[in-house]
N, CA, C and O atoms as a printed pandas DataFrame, in Angstrom:
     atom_number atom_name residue_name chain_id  residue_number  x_coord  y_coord  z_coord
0              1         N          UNK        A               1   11.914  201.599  -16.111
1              2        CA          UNK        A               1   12.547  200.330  -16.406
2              3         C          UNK        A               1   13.829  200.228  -15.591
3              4         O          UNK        A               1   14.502  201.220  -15.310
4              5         N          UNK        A               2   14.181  198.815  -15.172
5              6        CA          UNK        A               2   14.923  198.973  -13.990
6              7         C          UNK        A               2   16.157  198.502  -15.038
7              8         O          UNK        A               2   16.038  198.298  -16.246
8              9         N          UNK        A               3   17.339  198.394  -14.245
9             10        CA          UNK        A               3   18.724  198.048  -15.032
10            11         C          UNK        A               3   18.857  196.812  -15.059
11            12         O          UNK        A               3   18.169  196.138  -14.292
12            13         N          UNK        A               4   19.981  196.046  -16.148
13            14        CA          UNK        A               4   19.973  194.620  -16.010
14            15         C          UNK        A               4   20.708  194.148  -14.332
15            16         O          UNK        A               4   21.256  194.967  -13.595
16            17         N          UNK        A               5   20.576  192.959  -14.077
17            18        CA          UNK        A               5   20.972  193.066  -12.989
18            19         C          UNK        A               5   22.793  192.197  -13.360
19            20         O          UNK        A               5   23.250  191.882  -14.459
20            21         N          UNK        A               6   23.283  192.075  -12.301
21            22        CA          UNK        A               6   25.305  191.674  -12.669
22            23         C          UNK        A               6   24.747  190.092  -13.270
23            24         O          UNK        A               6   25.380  189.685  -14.244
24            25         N          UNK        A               7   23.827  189.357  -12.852
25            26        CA          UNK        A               7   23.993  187.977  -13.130
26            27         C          UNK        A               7   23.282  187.956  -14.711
27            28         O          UNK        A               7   23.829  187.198  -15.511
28            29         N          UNK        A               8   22.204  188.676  -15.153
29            30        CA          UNK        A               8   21.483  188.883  -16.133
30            31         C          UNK        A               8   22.479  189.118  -16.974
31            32         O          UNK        A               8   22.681  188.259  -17.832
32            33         N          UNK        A               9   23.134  190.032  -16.953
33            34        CA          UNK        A               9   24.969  190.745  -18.116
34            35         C          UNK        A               9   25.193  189.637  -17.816
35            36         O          UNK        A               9   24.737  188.861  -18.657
36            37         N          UNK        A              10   25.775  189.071  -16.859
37            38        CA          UNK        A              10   26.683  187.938  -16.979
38            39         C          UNK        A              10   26.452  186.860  -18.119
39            40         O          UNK        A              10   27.244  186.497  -18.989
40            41         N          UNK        A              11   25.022  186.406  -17.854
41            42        CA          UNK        A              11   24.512  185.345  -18.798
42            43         C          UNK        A              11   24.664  185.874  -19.772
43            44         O          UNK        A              11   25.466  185.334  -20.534
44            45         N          UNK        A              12   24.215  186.743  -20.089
45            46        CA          UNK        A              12   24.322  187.179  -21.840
46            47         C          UNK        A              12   25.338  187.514  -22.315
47            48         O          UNK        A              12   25.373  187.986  -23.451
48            49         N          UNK        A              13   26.420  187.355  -21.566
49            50        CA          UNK        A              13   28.041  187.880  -21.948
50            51         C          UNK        A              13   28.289  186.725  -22.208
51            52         O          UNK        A              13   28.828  186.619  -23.309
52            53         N          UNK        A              14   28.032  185.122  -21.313
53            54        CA          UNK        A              14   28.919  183.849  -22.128
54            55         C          UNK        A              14   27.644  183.334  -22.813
55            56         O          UNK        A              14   28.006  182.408  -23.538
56            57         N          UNK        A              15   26.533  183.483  -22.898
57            58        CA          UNK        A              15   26.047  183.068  -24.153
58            59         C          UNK        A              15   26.904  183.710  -25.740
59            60         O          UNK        A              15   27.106  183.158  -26.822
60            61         N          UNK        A              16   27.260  185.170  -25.195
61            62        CA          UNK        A              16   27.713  186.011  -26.877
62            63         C          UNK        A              16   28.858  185.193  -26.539
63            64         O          UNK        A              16   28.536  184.402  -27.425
64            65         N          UNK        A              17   30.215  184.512  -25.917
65            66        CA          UNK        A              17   30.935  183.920  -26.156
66            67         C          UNK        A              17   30.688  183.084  -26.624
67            68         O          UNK        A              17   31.284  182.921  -27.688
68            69         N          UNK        A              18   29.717  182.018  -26.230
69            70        CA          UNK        A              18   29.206  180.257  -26.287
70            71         C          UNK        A              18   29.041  180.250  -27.926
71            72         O          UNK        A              18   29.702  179.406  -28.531
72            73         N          UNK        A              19   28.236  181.102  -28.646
73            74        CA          UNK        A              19   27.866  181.659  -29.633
74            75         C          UNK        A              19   29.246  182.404  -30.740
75            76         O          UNK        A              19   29.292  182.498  -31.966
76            77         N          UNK        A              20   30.040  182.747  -29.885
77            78        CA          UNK        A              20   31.427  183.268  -30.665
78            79         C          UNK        A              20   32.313  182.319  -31.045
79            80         O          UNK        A              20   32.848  182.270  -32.153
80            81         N          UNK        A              21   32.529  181.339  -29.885
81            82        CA          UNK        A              21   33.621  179.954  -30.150
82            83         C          UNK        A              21   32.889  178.983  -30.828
83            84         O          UNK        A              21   33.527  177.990  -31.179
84            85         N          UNK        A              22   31.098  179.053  -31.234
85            86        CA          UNK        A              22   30.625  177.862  -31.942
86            87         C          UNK        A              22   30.910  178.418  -33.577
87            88         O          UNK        A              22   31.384  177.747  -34.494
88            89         N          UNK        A              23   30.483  179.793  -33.620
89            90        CA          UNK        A              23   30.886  180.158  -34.897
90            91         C          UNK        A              23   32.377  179.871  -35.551
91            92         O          UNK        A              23   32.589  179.177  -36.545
92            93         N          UNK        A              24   33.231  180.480  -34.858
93            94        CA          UNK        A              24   34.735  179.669  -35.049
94            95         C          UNK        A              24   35.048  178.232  -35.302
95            96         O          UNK        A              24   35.921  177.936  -36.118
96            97         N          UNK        A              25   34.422  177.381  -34.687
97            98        CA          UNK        A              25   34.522  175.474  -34.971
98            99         C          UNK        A              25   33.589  175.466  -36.180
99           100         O          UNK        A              25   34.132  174.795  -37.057
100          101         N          UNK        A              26   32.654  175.837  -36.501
101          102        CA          UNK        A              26   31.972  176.176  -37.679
102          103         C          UNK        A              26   32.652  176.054  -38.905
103          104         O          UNK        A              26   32.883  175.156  -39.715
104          105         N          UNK        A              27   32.937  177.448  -38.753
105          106        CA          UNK        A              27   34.285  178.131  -39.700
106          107         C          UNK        A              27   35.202  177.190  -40.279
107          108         O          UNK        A              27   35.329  176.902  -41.469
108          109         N          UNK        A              28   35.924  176.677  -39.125
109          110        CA          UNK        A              28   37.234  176.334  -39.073
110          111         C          UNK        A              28   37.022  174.354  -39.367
111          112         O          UNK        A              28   37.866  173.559  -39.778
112          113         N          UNK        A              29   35.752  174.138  -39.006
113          114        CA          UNK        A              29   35.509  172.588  -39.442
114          115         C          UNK        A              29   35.979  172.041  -40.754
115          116         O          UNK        A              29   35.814  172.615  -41.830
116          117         N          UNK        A              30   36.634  170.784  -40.571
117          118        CA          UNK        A              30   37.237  170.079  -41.428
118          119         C          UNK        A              30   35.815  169.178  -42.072
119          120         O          UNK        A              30   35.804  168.903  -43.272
120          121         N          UNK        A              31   34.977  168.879  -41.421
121          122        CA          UNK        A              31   33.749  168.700  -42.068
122          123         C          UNK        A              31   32.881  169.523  -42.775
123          124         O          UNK        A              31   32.795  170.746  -42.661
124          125         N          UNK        A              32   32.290  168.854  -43.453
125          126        CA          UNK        A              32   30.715  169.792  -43.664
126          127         C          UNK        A              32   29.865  169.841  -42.609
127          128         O          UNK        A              32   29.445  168.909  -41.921
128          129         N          UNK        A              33   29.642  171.018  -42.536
129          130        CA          UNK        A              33   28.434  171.639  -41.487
130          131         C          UNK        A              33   26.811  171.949  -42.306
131          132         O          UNK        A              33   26.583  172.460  -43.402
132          133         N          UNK        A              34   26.130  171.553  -41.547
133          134        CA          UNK        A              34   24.688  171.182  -41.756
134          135         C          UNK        A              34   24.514  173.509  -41.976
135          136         O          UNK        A              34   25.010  174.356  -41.234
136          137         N          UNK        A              35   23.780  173.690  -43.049
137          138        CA          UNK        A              35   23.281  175.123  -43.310
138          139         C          UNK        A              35   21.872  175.347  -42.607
139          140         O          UNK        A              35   21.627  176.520  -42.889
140          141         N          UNK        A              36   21.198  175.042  -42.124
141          142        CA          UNK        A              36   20.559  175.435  -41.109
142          143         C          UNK        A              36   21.272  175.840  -39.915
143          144         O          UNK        A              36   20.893  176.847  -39.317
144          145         N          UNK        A              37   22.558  174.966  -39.376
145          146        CA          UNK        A              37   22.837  174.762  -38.058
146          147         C          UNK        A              37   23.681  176.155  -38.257
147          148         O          UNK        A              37   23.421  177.163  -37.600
148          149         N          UNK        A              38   24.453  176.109  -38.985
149          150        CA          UNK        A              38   25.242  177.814  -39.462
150          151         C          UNK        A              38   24.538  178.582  -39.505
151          152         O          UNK        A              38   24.923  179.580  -38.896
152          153         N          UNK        A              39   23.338  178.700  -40.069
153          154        CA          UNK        A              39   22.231  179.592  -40.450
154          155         C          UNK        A              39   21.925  180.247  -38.681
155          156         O          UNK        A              39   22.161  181.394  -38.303
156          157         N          UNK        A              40   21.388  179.187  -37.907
157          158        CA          UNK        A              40   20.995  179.676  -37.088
158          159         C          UNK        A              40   22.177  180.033  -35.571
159          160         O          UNK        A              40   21.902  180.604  -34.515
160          161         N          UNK        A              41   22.827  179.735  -35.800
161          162        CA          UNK        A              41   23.810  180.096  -35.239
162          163         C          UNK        A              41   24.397  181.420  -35.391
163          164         O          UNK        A              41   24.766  181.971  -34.354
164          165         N          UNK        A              42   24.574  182.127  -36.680
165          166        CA          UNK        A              42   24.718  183.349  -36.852
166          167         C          UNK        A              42   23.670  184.611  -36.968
167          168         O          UNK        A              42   23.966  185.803  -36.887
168          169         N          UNK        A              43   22.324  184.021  -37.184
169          170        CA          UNK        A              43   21.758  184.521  -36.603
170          171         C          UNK        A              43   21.298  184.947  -34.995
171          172         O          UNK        A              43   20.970  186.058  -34.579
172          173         N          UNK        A              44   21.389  183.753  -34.317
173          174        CA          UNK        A              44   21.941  184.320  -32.548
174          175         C          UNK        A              44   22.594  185.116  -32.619
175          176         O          UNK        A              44   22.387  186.267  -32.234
176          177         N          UNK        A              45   24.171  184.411  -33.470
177          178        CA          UNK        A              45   25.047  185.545  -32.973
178          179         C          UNK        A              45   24.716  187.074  -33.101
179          180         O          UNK        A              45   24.899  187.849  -32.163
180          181         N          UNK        A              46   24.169  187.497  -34.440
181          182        CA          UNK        A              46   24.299  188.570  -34.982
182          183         C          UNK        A              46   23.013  189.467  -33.942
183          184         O          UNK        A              46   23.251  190.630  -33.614
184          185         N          UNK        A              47   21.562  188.718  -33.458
185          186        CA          UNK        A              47   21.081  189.292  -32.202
186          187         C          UNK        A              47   21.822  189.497  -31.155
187          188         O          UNK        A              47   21.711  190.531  -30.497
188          189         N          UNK        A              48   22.699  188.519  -30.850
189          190        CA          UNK        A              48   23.470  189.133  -29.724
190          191         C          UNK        A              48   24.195  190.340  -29.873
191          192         O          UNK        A              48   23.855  191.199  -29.060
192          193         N          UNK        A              49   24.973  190.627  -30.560
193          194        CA          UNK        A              49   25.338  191.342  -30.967
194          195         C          UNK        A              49   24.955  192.807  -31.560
195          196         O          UNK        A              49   25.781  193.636  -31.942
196          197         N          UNK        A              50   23.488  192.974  -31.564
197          198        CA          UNK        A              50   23.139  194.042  -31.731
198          199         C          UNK        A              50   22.715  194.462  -29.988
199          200         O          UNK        A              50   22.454  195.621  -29.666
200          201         N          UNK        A              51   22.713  193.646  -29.291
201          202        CA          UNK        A              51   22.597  194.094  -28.139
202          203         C          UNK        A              51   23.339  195.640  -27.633
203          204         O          UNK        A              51   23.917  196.321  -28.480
204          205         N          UNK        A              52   23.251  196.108  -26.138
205          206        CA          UNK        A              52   24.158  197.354  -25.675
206          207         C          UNK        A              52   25.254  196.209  -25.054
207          208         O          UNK        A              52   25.033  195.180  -24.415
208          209         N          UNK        A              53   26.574  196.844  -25.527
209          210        CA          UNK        A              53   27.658  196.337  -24.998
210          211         C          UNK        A              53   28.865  196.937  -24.532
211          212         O          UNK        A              53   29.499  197.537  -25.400
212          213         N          UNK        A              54   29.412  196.925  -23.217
213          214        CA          UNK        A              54   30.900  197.916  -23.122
214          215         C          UNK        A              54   32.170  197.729  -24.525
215          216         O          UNK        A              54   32.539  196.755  -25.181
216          217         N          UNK        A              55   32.433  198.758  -24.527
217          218        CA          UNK        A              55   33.468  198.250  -26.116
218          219         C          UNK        A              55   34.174  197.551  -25.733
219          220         O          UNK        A              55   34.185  196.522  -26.408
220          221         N          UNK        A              56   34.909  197.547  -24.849
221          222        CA          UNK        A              56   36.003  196.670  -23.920
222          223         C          UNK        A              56   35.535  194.996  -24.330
223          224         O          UNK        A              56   36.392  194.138  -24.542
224          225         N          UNK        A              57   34.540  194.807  -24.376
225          226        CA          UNK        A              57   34.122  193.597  -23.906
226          227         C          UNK        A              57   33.973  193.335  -25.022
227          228         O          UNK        A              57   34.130  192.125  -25.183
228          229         N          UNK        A              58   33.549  194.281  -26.682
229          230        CA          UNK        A              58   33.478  194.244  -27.590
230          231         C          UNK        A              58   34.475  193.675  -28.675
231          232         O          UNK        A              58   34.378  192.741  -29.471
232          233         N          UNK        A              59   35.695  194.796  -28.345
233          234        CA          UNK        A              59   37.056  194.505  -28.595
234          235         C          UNK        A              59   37.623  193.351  -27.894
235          236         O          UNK        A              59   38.697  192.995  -28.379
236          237         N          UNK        A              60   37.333  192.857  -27.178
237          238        CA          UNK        A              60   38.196  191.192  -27.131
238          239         C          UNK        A              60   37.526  190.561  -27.319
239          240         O          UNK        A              60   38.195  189.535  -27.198
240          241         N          UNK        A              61   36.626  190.260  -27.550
241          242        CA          UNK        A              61   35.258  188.949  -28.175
242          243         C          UNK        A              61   36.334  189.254  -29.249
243          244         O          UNK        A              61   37.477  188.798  -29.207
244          245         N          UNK        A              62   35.730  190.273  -30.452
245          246        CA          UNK        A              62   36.430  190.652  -31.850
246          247         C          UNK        A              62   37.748  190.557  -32.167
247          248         O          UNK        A              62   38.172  190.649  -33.319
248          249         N          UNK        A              63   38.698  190.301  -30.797
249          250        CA          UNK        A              63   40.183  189.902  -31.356
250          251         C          UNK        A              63   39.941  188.464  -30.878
251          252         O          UNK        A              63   40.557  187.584  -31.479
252          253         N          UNK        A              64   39.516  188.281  -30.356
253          254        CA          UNK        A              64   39.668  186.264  -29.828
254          255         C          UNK        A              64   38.853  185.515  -30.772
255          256         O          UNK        A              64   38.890  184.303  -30.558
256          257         N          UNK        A              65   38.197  185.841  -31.660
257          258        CA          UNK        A              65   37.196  185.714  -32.694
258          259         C          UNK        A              65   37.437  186.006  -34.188
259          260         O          UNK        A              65   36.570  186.691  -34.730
260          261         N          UNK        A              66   38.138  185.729  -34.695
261          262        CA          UNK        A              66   37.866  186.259  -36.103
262          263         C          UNK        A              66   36.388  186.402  -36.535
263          264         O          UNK        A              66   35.772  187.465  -36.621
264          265         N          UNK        A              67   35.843  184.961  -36.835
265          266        CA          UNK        A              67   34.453  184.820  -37.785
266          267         C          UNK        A              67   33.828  185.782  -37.463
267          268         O          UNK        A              67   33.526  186.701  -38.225
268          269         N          UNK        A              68   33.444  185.674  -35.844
269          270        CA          UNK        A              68   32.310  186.933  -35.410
270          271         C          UNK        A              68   32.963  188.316  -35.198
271          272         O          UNK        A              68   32.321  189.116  -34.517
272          273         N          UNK        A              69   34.438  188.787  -35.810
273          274        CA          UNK        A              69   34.859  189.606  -36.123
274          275         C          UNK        A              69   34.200  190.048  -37.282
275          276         O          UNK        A              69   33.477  191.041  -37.198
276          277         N          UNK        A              70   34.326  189.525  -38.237
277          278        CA          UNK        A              70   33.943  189.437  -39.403
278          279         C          UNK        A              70   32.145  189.782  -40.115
279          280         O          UNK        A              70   31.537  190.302  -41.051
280          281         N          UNK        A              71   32.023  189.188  -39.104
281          282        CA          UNK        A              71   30.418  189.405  -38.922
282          283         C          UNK        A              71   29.771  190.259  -38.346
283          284         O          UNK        A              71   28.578  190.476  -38.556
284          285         N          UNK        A              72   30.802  191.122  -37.180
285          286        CA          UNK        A              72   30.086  192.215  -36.587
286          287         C          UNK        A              72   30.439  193.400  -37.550
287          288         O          UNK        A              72   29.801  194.453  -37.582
288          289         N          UNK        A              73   31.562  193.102  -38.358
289          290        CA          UNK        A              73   31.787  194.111  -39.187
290          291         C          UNK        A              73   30.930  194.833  -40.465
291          292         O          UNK        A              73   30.715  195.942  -40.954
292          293         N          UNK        A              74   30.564  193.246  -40.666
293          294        CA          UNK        A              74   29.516  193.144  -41.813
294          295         C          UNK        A              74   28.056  193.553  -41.521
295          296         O          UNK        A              74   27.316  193.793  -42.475
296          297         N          UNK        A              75   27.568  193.653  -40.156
297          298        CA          UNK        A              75   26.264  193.953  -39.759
298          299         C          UNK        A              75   26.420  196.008  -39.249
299          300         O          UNK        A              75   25.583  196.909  -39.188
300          301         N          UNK        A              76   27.773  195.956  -39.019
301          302        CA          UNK        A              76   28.399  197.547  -38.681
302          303         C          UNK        A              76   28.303  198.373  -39.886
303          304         O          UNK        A              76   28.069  199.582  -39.892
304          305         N          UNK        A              77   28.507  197.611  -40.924
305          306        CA          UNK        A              77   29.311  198.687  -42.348
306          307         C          UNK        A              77   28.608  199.514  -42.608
307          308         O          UNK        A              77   29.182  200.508  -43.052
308          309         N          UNK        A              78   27.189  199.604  -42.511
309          310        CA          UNK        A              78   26.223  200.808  -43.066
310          311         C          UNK        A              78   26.584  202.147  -42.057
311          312         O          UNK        A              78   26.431  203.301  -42.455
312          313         N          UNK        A              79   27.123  201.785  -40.592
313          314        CA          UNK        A              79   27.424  203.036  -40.118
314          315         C          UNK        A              79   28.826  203.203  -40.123
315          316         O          UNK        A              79   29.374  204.246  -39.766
316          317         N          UNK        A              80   29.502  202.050  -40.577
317          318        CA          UNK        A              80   31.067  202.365  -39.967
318          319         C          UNK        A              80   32.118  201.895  -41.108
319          320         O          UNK        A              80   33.346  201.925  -41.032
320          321         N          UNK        A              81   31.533  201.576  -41.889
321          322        CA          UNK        A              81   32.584  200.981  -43.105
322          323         C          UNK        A              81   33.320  199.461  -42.171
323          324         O          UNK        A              81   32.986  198.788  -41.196
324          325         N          UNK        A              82   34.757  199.479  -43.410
325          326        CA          UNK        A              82   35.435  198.487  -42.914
326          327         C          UNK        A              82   36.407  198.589  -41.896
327          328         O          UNK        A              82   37.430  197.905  -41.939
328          329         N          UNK        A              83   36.120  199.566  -40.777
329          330        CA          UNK        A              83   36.937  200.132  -39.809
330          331         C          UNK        A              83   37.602  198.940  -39.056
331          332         O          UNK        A              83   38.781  199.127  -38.754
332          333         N          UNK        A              84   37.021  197.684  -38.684
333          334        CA          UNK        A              84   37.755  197.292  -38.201
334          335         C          UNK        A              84   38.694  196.274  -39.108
335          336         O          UNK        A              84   39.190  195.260  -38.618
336          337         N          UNK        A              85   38.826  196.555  -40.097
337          338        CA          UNK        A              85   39.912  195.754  -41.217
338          339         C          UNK        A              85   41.259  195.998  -40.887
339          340         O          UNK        A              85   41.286  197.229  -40.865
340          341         N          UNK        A              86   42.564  195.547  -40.575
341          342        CA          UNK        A              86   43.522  196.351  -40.439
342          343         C          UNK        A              86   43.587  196.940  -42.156
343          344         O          UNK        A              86   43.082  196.627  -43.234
344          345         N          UNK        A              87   44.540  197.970  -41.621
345          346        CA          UNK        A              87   44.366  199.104  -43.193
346          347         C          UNK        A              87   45.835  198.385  -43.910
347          348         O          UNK        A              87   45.878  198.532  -45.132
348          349         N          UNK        A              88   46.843  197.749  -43.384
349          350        CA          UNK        A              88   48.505  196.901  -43.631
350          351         C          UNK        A              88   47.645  195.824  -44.093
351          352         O          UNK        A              88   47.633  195.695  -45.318
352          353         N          UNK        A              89   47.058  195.167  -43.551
353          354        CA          UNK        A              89   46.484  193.587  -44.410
354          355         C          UNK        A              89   45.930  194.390  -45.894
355          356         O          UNK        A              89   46.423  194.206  -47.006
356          357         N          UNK        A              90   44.983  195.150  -45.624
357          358        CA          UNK        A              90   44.271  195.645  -46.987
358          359         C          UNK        A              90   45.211  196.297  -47.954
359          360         O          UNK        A              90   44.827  196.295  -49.123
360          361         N          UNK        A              91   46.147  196.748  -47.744
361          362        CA          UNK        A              91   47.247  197.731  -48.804
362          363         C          UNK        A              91   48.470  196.868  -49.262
363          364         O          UNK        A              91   49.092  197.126  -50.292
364          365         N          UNK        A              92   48.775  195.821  -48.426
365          366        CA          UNK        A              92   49.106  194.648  -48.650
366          367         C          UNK        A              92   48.702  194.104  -49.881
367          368         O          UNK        A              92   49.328  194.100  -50.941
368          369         N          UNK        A              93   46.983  193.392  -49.495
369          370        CA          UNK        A              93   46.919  192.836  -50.401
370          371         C          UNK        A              93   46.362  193.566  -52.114
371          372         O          UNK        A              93   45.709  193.002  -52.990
372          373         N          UNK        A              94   46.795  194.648  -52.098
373          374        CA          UNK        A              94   46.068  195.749  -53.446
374          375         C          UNK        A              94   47.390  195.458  -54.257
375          376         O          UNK        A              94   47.568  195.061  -55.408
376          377         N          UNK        A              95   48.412  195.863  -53.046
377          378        CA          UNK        A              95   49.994  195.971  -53.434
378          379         C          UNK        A              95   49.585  194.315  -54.176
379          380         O          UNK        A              95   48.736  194.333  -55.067
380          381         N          UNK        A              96   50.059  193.267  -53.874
381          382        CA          UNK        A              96   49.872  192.074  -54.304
382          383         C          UNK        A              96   49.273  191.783  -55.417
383          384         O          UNK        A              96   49.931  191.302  -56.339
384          385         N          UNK        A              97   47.719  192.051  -55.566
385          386        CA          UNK        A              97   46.867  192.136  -56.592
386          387         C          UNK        A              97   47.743  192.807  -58.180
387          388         O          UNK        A              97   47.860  192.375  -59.327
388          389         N          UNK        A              98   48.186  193.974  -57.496
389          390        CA          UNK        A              98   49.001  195.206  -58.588
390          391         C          UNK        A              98   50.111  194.377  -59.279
391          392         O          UNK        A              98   50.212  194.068  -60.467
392          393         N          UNK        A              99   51.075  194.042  -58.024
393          394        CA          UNK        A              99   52.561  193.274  -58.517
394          395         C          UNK        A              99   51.716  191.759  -59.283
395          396         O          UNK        A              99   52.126  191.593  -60.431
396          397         N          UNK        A             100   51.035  191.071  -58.999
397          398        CA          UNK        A             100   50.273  189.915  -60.102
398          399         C          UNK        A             100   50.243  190.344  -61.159
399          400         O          UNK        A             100   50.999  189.938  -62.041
400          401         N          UNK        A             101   48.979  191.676  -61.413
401          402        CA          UNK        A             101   48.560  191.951  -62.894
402          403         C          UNK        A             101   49.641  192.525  -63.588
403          404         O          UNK        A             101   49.525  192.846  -64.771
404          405         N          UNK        A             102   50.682  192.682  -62.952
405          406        CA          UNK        A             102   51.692  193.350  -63.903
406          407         C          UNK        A             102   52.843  192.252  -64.405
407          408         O          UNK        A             102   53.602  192.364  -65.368
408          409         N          UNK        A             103   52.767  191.472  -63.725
409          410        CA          UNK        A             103   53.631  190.441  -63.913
410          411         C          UNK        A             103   52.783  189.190  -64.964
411          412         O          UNK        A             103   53.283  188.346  -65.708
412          413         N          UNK        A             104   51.494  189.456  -64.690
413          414        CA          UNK        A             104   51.096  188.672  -65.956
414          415         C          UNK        A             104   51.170  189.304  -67.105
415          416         O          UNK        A             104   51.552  188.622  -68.056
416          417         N          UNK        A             105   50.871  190.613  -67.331
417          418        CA          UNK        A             105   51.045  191.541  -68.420
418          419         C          UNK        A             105   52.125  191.187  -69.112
419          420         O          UNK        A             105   51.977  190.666  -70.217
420          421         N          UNK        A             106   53.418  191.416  -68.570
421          422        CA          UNK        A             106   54.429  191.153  -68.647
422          423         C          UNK        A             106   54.723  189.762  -69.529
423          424         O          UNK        A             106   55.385  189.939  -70.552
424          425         N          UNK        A             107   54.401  188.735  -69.306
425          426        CA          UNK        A             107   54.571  187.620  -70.078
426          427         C          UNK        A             107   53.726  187.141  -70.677
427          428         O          UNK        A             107   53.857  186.075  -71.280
428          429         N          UNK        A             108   52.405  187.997  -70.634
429          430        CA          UNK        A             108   51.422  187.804  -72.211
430          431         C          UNK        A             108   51.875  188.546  -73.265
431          432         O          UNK        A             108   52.268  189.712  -73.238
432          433         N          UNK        A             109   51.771  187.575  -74.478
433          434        CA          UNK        A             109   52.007  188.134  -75.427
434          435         C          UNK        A             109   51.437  188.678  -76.251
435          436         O          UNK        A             109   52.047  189.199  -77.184
C-alpha cells in the first residue's frame, strides 16, 4: 500500500477544519439548529477524527476549536481519560461547587 500523497493530507486536513469551524457555528448559534444537520455533522467530524494524524496538527485544530475539542475528548476517554481538561478549570470548579454547598448549609435552617 502506497502512502497518502501531500494533496490527498491536504484535502483531508481542511475538510477536518471545514468540519471543525461548522461544529463551532453549530454550537455557538443563536438559532435552533435542525438535529439531523448536528447529528451528521459530528458524526463526519468524529470519522475524521479517528483518522492517523500528526499531534501538531491535532493540538491546534483542539485549541482553535473548543466543540471538537470536546468531542475528541469524549471519543478519547476510554484510552485517555479527561487529559485534555485543564486540571485549574476542573479544581476551580470543585473548589466552587464546595464554597456553594457550604454556604447554603450555612443559612438553612
Amino acid at each position: 500500500m502506497s502512502a497518502p500523497s501531500t494533496e490527498s493530507v491536504r484535502s483531508r486536513a481542511q475538510a477536518l477544519l471545514v468540519l471543525a469551524g461548522l461544529l463551532e457555528r453549530l454550537e455557538r448559534s443563536s438559532v435552533p439548529v435542525d438535529a439531523a444537520q448536528y447529528r451528521t455533522v459530528v458524526i463526519r467530524l468524529s470519522q475524521a477524527l479517528s483518522e492517523d494524524w500528526p499531534q501538531d496538527l491535532i493540538d491546534a485544530l483542539l485549541k482553535a476549536h473548543p466543540s471538537t475539542a470536546e468531542l475528541y475528548e469524549n471519543l478519547h476517554y476510554a484510552h485517555a481519560g479527561l487529559s485534555r481538561a485543564p486540571l485549574d478549570r476542573s479544581v476551580e470548579s470543585e473548589q466552587a461547587a464546595r464554597a456553594l454547598l457550604q454556604q447554603v448549609a450555612r443559612t438553612t435552617p
